[in-house]
C-alpha positions in Angstrom: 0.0 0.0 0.0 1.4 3.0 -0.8 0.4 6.5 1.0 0.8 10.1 -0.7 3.0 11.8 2.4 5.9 8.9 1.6 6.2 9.3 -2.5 6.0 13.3 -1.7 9.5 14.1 -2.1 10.5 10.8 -3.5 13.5 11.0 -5.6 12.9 10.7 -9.4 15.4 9.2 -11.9 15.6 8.7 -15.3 16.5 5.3 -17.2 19.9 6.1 -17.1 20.1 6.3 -13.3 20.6 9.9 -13.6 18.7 12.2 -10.9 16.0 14.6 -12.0 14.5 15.8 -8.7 11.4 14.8 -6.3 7.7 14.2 -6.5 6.3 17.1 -5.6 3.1 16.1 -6.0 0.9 13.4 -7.6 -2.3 13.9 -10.2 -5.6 12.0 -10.8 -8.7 11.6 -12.8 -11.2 12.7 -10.9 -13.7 11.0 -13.6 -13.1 7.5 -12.2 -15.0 6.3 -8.8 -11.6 5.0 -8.1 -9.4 8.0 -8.9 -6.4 7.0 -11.1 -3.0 8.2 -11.4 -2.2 10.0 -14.1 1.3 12.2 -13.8 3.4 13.1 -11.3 4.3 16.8 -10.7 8.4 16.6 -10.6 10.0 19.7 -8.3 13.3 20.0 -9.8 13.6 23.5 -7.8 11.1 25.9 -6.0 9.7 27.6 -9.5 9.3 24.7 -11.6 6.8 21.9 -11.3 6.5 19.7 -14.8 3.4 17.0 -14.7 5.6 13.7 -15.9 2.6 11.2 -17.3 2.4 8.1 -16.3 3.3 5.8 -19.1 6.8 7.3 -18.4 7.0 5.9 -14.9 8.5 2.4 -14.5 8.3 1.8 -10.9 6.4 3.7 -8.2 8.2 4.0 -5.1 8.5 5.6 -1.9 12.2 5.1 -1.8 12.8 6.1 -5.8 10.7 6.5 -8.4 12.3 5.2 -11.8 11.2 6.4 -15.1 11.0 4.3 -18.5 13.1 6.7 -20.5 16.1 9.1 -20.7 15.6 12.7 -19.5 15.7 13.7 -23.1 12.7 11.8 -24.4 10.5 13.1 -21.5 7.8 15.0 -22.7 6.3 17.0 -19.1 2.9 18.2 -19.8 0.4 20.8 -18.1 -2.6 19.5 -15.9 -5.8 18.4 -17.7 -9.3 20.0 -16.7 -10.9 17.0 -15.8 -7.1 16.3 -13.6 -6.6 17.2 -9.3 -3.5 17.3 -7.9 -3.9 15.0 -4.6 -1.7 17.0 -1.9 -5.1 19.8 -2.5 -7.1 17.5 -0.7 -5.1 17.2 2.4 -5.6 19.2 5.3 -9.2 19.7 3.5 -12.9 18.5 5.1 -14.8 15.4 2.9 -18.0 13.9 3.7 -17.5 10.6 5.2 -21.2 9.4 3.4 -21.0 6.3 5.4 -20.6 7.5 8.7 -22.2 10.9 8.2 -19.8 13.2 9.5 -17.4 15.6 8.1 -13.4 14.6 8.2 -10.3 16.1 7.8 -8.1 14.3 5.5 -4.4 13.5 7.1 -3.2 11.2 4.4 -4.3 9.7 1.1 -4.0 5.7 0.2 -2.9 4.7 -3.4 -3.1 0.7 -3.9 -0.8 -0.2 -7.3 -2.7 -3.3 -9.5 -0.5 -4.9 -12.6 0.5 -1.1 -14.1 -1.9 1.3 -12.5 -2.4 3.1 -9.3 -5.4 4.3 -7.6 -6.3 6.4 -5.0 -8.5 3.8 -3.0 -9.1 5.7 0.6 -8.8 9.0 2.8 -7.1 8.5 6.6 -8.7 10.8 8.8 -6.5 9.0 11.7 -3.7 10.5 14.2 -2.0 7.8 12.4 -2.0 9.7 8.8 -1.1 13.1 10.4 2.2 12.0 12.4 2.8 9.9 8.9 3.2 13.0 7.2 5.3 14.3 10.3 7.7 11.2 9.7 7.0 10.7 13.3 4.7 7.2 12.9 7.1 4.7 13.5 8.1 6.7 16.8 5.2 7.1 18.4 4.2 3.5 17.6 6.9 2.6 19.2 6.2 4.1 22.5 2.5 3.3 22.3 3.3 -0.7 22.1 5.7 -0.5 24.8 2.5 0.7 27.2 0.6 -2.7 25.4 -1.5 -0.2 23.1 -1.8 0.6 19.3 -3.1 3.4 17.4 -6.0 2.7 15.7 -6.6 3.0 11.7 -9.0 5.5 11.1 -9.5 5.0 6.9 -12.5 5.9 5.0 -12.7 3.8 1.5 -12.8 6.3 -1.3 -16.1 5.8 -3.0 -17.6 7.1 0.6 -16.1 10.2 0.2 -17.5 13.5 -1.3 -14.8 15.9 -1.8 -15.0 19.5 -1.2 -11.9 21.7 -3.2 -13.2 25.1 -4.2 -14.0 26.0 -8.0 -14.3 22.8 -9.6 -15.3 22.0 -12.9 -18.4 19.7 -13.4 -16.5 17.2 -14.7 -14.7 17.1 -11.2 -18.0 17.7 -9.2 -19.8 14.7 -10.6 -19.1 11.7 -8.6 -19.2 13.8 -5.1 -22.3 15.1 -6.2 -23.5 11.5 -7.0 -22.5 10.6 -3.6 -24.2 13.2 -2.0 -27.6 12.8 -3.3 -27.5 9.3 -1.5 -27.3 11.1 1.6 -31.0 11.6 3.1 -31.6 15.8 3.1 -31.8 15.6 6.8 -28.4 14.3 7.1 -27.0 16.1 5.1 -28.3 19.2 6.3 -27.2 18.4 9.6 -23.8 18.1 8.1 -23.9 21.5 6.7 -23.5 22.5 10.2 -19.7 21.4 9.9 -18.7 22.8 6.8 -17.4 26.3 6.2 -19.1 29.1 4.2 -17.3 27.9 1.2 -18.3 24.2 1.4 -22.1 25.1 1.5 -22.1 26.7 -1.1 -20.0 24.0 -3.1 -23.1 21.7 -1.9 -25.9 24.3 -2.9 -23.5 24.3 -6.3 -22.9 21.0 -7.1 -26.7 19.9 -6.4 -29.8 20.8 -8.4 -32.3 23.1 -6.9 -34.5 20.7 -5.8 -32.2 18.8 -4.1 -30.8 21.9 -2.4 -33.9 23.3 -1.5 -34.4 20.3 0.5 -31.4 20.0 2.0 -31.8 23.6 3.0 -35.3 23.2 4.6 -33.9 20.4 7.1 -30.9 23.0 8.0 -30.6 24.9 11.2 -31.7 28.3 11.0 -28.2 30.0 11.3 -26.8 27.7 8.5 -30.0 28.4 6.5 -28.8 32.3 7.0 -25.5 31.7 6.1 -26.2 30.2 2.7 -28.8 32.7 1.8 -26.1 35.4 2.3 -23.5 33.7 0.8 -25.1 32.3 -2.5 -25.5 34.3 -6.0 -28.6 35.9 -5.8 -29.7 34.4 -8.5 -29.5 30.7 -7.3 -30.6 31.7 -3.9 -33.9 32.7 -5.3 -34.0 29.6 -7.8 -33.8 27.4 -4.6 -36.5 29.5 -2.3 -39.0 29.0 -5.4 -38.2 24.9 -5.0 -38.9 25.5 -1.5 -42.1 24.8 0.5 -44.0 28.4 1.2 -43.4 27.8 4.5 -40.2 26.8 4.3 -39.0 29.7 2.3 -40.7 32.0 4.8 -39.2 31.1 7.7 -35.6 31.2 5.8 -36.3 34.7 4.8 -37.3 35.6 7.6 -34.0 35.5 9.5 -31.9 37.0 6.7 -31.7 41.0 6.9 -34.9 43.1 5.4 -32.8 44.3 2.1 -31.5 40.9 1.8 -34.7 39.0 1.8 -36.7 41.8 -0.3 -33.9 41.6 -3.3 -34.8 37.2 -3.4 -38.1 37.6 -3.0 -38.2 40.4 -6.2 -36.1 37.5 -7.9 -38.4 34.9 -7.4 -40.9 34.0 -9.9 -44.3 36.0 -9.6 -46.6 32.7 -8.1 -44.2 31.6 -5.5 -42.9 35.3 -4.7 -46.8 36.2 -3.8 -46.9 32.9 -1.7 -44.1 34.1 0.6 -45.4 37.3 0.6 -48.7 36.5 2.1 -47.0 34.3 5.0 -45.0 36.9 5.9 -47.7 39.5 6.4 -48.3 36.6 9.7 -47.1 37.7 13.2 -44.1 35.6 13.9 -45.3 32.2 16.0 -48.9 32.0 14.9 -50.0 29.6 12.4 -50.8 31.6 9.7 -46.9 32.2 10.1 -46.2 28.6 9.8 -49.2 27.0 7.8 -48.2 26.3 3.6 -50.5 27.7 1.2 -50.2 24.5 -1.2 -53.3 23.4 -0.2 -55.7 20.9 -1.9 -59.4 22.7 -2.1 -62.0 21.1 -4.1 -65.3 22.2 -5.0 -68.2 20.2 -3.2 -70.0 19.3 -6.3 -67.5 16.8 -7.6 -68.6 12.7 -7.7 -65.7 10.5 -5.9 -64.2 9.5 -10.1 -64.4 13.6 -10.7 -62.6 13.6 -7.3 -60.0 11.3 -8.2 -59.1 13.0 -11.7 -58.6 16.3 -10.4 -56.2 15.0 -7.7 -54.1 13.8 -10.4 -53.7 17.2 -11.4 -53.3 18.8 -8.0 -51.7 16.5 -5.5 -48.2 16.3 -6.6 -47.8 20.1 -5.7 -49.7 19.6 -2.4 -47.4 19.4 0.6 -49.6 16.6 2.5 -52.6 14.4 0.8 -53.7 13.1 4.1 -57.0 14.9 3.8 -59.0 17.2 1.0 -60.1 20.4 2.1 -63.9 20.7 0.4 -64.7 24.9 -0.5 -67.5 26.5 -1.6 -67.5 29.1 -4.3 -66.5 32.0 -1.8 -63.3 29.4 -1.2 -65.2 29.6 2.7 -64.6 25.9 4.2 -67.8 23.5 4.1 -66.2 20.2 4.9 -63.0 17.5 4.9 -62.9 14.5 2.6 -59.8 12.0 4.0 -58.6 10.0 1.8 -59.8 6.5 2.5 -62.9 7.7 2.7 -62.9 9.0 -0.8 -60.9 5.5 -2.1 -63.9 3.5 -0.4 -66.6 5.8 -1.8 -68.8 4.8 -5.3 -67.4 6.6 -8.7 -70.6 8.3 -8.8 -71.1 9.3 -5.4 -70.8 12.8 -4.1 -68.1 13.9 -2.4 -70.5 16.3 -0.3 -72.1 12.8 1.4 -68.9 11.3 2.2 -67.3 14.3 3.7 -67.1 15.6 7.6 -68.8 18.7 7.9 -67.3 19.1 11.4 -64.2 20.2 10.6 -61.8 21.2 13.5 -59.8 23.9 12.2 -57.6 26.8 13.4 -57.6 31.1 12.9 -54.3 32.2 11.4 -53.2 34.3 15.1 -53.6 30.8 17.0 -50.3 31.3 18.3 -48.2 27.4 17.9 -49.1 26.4 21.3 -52.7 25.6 20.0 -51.7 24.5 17.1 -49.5 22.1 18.5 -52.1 21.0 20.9 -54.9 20.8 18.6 -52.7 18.2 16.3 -51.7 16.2 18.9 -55.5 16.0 20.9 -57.3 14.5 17.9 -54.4 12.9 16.5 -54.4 14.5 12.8 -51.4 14.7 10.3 -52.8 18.3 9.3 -54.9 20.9 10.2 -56.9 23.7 8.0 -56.2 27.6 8.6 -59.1 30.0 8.2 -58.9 33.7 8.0 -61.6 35.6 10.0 -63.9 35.3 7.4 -63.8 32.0 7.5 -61.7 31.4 3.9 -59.3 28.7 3.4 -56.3 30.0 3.6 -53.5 26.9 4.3 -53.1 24.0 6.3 -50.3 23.4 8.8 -48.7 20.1 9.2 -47.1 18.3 12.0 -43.9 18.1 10.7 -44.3 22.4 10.4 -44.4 21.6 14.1 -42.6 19.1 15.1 -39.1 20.7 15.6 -40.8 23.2 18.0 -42.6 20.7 20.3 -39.3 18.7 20.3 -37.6 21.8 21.5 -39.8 22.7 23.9 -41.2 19.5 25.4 -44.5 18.6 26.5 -46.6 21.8 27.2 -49.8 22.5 29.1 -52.9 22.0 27.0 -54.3 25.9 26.4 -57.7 26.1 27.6 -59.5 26.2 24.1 -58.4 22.3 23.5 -58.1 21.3 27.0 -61.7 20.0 28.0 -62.1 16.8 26.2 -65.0 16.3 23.3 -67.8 14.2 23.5 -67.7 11.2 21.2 -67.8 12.7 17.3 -66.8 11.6 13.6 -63.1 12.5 13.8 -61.7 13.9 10.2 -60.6 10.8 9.3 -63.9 9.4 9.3 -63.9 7.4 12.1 -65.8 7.9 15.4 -62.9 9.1 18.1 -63.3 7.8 21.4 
């Protein structure tokens, strides 16, 4: 196994035995999963580095590295695009995407197969660092005399994602692979760990979708930091991707100019959703509730039903329950959706609905809103304006980080005294 810290200033000569310098570096194509070597950057003195290609190497070693041919017949080229010098990723942070958790990488490991070397693995170990300090063997030494041994700490390549600054797609294209296989809520937990450049590299390298999710599940502060940090532009793009909601409360923590200049950058019909939750007090539900809400007239038949949620639901944020409207969009009933699978083609939705619908005022501050989802155990609730109008529907995932935060709280006295026995939103009588 061969490491990067022992060929770095391995000597280099010719086929005629004749000393041309050291390795001052080695290069790889980023385009395999398994990057391979391609050159090796020879410092003959402190101004000039010359990328020798492989095929001129005969043997790779950290003791001396021979070449294939006289000094004369070597050809030194310039690095490729789609080529990165290894000794750039040391001393950086990579996502370990097995172990979730950003690493600093110590050392890199290059295996050698019949004529070819890879890089096959990042150390992220005490071990890689004092190898670089020449001091392994040392302190191994004196850690076996107390009947102890310093552990490996080496993360197999293809679980790395790679973070190096401007990098050309081609370069970005496996780490970006192996990011999307992280769940959003990982890796927006991770995003906590990285500096200001490396979220932005990750807002980059992703599409805005992706991003926009990845955002959503990060922490408030982090959420700030890329907002501030990222072209306006793409900022804006990835709001658009973004829940209402979502978007809301990121703008809501960046400063007033800040958040005025995405929200003129956003396109018209998500811009005006965004403005209208932000006309909310802070910590009521109208401040929290989406506005992707699924309203249906109550003169549809369960088929007519079914056809238009083909058309609707995939923008919806939660399909748990239909909210049914009448033409002054004022709320007449809930139609859950079991209810409407069970339900006859022809039948009207307007039989098989609830016409008690629990539902909340948009200055219910989150307390209620919290308590009201948990009491009669719904996945969503409706949010009416004071003329009664549909106006969103909050979630309990919209509340879940807050409970979790705050813990169990008293029950406010508008959903504390318990209900008689009713038909419960999801059709069923609650007990």
């Amino acid at each position: 196994m061969l490491y990067l810290s022992r060929l770095i200033h391995a000597p280099i000569v010719d086929a005629e035995g004749v000393r041309l310098g050291t390795v001052g570096d080695v290069a790889v194509d980023l385009r395999d999963p398994l990057p391979r070597v391609t050159g090796l950057c020879m410092r003959a003195d402190r101004s000039r580095v010359a990328l020798i290609p492989r095929d001129a190497v005969e043997t790779l070693d950290p003791q001396q590295v021979r070449l294939r041919v006289a000094r004369r017949f070597l050809h030194p080229r310039p690095l490729q695009p789609d080529e990165m010098l290894l000794a750039d990723i040391l001393d950086t942070q990579v996502v370990d995407t097995d172990g979730l958790k950003v690493v600093r990488v110590n050392d890199l490991q290059l295996s050698q197969a019949n004529s070819e070397v890879r890089l096959v693995a990042a150390d992220v170990g005490t071990l890689g660092l004092l190898r670089r300090l020449s001091l392994d063997g040392l302190v191994q030494r004196l850690v076996r005399l107390v009947g102890r041994a310093l552990p490996d700490r080496v993360i197999p390549w293809k679980m790395v994602a790679t973070f190096s600054g401007p990098l050309t797609p081609v370069k970005l294209s496996i780490s970006r692979e192996r990011l999307r296989e992280i769940h959003p809520a990982d890796l927006g937990q991770l995003m906590e760990d990285l500096d200001r450049d490396e979220r932005v590299e990750v807002m980059t390298a992703l599409g805005h979708e992706a991003a926009a999710e990845i955002l959503a599940e990060a922490e408030p502060e982090v959420q700030a930091d890329v907002m501030k940090s990222l072209p306006s532009a793409l900022a804006a793009d990835i709001l658009e991707e973004m829940s209402p909601d979502d978007a809301t409360d990121v703008l809501t923590d960046l400063p007033p100019a800040r958040a005025e200049k995405l929200i003129n950058l956003m396109a018209p019909e998500e811009a005006q959703d965004v403005k209208e939750l932000l006309k909310y007090p802070e910590g009521t539900a109208g401040s929290v509730m989406t506005t992707k809400v699924v309203a249906l007239p109550e003169g549809l038949t369960a088929e007519q039903t079914l056809q238009r949620l083909r058309e609707l639901a995939p923008g919806a944020e939660q399909i748990f329950y239909f909210y049914v409207i009448d033409a002054g969009r004022k709320l007449v009933g809930v139609l859950p959706l079991r209810a409407l699978i069970v339900a006859r083609p022809a039948q009207p939705i307007s039989e098989i609905m609830t016409r008690k619908v629990i539902a909340l005022s948009t200055d219910d501050d989150l307390e209620t809103v919290a308590a009201a989802l948990t009491k009669y155990d719904l996945l969503a609730l409706p949010v009416l304006a004071a003329s009664g109008r549909l106006v969103g529907v909050v979630t309990v995932d919209d509340l879940m980080g807050i409970i979790l935060r705050k813990g169990r709280r008293r029950v406010p006295p508008r959903f504390r005294r318990r209900a008689k026995p009713r038909t419960s939103q999801s059709g069923e009588v609650a007990p």
